[in-house]
C-alpha positions as CSV (number, residue, x, y, z in Angstrom):
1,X,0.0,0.0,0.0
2,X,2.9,2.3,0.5
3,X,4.8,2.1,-2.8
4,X,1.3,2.3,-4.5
5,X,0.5,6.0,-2.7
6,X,4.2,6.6,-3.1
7,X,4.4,6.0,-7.0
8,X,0.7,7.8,-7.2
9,X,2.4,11.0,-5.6
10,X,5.0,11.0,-7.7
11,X,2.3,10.4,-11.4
12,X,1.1,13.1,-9.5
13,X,3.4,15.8,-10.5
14,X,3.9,15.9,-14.3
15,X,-0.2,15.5,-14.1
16,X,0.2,19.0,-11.6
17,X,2.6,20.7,-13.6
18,X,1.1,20.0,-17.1
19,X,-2.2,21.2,-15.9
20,X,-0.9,24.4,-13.9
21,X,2.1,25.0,-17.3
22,X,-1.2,24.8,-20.1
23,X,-3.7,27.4,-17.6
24,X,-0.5,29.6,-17.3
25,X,0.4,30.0,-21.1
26,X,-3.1,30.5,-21.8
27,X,-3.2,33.7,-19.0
28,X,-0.4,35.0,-20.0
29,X,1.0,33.6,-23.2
30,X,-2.9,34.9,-25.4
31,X,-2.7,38.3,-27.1
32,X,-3.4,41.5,-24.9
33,X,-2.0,43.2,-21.7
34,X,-3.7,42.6,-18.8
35,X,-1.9,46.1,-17.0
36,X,-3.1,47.9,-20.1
37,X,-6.7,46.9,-20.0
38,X,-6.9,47.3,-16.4
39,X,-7.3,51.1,-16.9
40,X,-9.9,50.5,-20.0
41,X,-10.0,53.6,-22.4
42,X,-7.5,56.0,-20.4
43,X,-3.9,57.5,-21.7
44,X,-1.3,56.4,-19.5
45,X,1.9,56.5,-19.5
46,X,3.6,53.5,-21.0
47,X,7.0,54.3,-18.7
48,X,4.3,53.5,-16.0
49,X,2.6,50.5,-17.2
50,X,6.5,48.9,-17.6
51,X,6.9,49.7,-13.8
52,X,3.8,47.9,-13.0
53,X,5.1,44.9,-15.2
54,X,8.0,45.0,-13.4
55,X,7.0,45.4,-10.1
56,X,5.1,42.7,-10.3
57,X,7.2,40.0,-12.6
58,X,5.0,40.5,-16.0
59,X,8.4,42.1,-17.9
60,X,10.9,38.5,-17.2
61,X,10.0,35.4,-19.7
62,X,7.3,33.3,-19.5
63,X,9.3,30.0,-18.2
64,X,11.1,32.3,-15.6
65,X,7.2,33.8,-14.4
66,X,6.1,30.0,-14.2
67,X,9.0,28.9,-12.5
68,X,8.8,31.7,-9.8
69,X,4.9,31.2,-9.2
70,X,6.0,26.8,-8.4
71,X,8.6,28.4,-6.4
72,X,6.4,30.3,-3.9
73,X,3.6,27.7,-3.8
74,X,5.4,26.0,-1.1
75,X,5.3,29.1,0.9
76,X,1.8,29.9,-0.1
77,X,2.6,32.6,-2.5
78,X,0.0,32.4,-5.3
79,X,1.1,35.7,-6.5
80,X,-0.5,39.1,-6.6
81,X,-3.9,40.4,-8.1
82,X,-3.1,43.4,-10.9
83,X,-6.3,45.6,-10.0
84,X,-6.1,45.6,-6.4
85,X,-2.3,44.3,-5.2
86,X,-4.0,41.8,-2.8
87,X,-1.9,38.0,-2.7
88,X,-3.9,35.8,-4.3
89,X,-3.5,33.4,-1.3
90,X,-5.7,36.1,0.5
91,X,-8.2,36.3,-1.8
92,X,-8.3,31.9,-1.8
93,X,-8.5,32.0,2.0
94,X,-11.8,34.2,2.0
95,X,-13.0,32.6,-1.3
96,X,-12.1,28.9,-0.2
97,X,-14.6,28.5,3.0
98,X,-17.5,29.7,1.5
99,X,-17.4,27.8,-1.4
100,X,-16.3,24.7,1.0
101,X,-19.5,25.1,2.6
102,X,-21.9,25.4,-0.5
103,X,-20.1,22.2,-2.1
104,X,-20.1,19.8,1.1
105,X,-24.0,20.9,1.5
106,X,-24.3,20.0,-2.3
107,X,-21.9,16.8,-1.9
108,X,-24.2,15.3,1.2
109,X,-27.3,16.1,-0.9
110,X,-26.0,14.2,-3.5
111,X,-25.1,11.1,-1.3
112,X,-28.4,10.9,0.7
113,X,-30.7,12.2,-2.5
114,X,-28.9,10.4,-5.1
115,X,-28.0,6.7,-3.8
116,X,-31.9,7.2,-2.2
117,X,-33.5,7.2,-5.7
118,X,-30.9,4.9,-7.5
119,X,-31.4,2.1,-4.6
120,X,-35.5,2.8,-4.8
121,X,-35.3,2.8,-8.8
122,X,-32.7,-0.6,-8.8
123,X,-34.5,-2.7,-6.0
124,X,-38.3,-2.0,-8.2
125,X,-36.6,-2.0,-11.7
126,X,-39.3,-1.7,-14.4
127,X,-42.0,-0.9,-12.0
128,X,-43.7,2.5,-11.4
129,X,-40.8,4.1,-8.6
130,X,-38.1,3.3,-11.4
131,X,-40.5,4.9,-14.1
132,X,-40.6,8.3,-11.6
133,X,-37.0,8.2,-10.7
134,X,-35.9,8.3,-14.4
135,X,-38.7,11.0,-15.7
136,X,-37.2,13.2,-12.8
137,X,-33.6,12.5,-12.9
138,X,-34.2,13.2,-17.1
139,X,-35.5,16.5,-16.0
140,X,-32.7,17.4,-14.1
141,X,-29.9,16.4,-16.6
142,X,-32.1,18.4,-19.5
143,X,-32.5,21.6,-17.6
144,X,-29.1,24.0,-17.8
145,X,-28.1,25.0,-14.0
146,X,-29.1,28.5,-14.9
147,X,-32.5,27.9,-15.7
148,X,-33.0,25.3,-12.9
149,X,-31.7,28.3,-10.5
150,X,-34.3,30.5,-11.5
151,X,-37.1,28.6,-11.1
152,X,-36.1,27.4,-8.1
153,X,-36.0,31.2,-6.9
154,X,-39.4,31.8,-8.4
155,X,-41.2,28.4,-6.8
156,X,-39.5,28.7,-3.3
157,X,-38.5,32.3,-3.0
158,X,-41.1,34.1,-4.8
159,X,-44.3,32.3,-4.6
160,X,-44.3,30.2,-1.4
161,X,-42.0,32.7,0.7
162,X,-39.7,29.9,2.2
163,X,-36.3,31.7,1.7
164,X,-34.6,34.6,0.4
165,X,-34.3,34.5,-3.5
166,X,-30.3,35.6,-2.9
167,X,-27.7,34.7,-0.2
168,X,-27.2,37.6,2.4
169,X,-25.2,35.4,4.9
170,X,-22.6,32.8,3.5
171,X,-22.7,31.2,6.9
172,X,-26.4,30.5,7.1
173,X,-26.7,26.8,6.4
174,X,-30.1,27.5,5.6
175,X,-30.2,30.3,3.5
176,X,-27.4,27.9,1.1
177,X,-29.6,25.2,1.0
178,X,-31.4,26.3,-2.5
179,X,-28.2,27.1,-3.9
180,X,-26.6,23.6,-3.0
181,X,-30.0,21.6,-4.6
182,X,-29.1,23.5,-7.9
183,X,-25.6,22.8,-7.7
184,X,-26.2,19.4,-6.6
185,X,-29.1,18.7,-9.0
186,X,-27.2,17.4,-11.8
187,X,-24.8,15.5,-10.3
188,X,-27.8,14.3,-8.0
189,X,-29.5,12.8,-11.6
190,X,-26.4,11.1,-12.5
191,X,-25.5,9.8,-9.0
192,X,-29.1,8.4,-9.3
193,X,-29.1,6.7,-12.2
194,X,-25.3,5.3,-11.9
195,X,-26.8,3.9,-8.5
196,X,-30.0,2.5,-9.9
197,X,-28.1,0.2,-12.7
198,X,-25.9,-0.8,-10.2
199,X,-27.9,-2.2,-7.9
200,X,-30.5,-3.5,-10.7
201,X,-27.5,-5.5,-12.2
202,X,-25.8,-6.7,-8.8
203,X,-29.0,-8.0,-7.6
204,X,-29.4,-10.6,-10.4
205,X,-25.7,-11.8,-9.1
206,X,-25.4,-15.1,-8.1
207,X,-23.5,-14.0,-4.9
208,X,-27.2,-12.3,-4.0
209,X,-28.9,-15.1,-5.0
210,X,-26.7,-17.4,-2.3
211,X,-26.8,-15.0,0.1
212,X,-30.5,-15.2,0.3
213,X,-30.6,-18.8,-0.2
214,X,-28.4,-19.0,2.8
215,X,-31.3,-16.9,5.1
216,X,-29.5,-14.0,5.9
217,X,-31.6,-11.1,7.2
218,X,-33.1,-8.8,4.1
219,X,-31.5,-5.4,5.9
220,X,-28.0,-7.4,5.3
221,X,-28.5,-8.6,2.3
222,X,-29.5,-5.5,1.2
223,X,-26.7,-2.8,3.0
224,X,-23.4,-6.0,3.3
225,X,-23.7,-7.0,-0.1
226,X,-25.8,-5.7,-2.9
227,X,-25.0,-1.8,-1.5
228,X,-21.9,-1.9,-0.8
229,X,-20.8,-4.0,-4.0
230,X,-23.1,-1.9,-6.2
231,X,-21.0,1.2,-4.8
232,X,-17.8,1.3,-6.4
233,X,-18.6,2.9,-9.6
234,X,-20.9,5.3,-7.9
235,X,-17.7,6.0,-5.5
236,X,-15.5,6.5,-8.8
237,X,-18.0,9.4,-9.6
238,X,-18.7,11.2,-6.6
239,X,-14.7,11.4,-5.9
240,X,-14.5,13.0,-9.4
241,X,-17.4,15.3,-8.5
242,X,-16.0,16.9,-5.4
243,X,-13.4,18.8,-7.6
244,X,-16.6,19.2,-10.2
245,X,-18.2,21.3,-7.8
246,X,-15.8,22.9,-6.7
247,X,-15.6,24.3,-10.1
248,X,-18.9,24.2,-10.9
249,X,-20.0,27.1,-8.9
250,X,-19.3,29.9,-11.1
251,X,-23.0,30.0,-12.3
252,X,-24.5,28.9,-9.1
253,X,-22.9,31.7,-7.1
254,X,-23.7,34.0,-9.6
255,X,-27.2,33.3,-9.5
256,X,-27.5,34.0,-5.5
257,X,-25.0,36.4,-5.2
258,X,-22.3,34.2,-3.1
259,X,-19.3,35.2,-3.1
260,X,-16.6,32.0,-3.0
261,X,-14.3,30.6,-5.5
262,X,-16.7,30.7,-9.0
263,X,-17.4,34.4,-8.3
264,X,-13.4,35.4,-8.1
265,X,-13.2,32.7,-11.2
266,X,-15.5,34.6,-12.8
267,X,-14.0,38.1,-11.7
268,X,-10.6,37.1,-12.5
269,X,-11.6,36.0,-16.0
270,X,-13.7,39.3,-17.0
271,X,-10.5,41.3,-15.8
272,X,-7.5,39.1,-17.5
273,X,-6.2,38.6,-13.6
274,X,-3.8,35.7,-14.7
275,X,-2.6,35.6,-11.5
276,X,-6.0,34.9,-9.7
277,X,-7.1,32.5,-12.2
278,X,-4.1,30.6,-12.3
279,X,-4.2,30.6,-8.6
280,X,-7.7,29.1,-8.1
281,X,-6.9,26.9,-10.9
282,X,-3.9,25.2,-8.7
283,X,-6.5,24.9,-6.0
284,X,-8.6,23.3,-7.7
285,X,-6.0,20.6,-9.7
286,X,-4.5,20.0,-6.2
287,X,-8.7,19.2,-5.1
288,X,-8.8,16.7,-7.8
289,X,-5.6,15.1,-7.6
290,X,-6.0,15.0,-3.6
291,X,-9.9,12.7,-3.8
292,X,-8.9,11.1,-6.5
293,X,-6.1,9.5,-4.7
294,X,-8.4,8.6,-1.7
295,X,-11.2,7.2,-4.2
296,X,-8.4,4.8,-5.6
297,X,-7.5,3.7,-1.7
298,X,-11.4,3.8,-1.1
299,X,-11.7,0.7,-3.7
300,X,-9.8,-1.7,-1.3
301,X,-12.3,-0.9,1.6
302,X,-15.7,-1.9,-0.6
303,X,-13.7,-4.2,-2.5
304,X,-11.4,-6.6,-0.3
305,X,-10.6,-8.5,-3.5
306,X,-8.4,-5.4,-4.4
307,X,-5.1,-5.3,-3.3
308,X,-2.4,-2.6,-4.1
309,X,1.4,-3.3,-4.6
């Protein structure tokens, strides 16, 4: 088990580099000057937009700018924002936790909502309760986000009163709880129906078939073996899906006004901030590489057949 998380660290770091390098060159390698369009229509001095380039870095060559930024990412240096002259660490630490907490409500609605309807939908495959879950679940995967966040603020917000159309306070758990359904919606519909084959395929295995024979209790038929063996492909998603939402906010916050992660993203992109964008970008590549890992280590534990050298 060691070597295996040993040589997966170390796959770990062209997969880092190439990702960070390609977001890099395409911030600050693309035509246009990010200084220069920071002050829009006005004449400035071009003796002052080279000091600003060289104050902060902009003026050396694009391998010597990408090997500074991996040299302070150890520190936690993520650079510095061009319009304001915050570090982008600073602007990650007060993004990071409110985005956190909109994902992780999202993630656990996914978990309880989705696996819920898949197990429903795979245990009465063909029957009416499969019929629903896949009529609802195809709603969910046809509607954009966008749209699905607007109507949720018009049902719950707007006509039955239950909550404010927009976020005012990030740390509300309530108040985040319509956001994280829209997030979580289409994730939820796959989740759902990943779930639902699953256990629909799994339950005409001849393992359930003995294990019933045998006159185990339905509740441990049902959670020891057809669950937990119908899992691991559902596992495989929702590890992938952490970093997905993580990413995946832009619109969502947008739509209710949180300020986290996909609002800077979204910032940082309208204003050319390379430095921001490559910045939550490493944030989120480290995300992904970080559960993907423990989804791989996860296997062994649903899986003892699975061993790792």
């Amino acid at each position: 088990m060691g070597r295996y998380v040993a040589r997966r660290l170390l796959q770990m770091i062209p997969v880092f580099i190439g990702v960070t390098l390609l977001v890099f060159l395409m911030m600050y390698a693309l035509p246009g000057d990010p200084v220069r369009a920071l002050y829009g229509d006005q004449t400035i001095d071009p003796a002052q937009i080279a000091a600003i380039k060289a104050d902060l870095g902009l003026d050396l060559p694009l391998w010597q700018q990408y090997w500074n930024y991996l040299m302070g990412l150890p520190q936690g240096d993520f650079g510095e924002q061009i319009a304001t002259g915050l570090p982008v660490g600073e602007v990650i630490a007060r993004a990071l936790p409110i985005t956190a907490r909109l994902a992780l409500l999202a993630f656990i609605i996914i978990v309880i909502v989705g696996i819920g309807l898949g197990m429903v939908a795979g245990l009465n495959a063909g029957r009416w309760p499969d019929t629903v879950v896949l009529f609802v679940t195809l709603i969910f995967i046809s509607v954009p986000v966008f749209v699905l966040g607007y109507i949720y603020q018009y049902v719950f917000s707007n006509t039955l009163n239950w909550t404010s159309p927009l976020v005012t306070d990030s740390e509300n758990l309530g108040e985040l709880l319509m956001p994280a359904f829209v997030l979580a919606s289409l994730s939820l519909a796959y989740v759902a129906r990943l779930t639902r084959s699953s256990v629909a395929e799994n339950r005409r295995a001849d393992y359930m078939r003995t294990a019933i024979a045998k006159g185990l209790p339905q509740r441990r038929v049902l959670s020891v073996h057809l669950l937990r063996n119908s899992m691991i492909p559902v596992v495989t998603f929702l590890g992938v899906d952490i970093g997905t939402l993580m990413a995946g906010a832009v619109v969502t916050e947008g739509i209710f006004n949180i300020n986290g992660i996909g609002s800077e993203l979204f910032t940082a992109l309208f204003r050319r901030e390379g430095s921001t964008v490559v910045g939550l970008v490493t944030l989120i590549v480290i995300i992904y590489l970080a559960i993907s890992l423990l989804v791989d280590l996860l296997y062994a534990v649903l899986d003892p057949r699975i061993r790792y050298a």
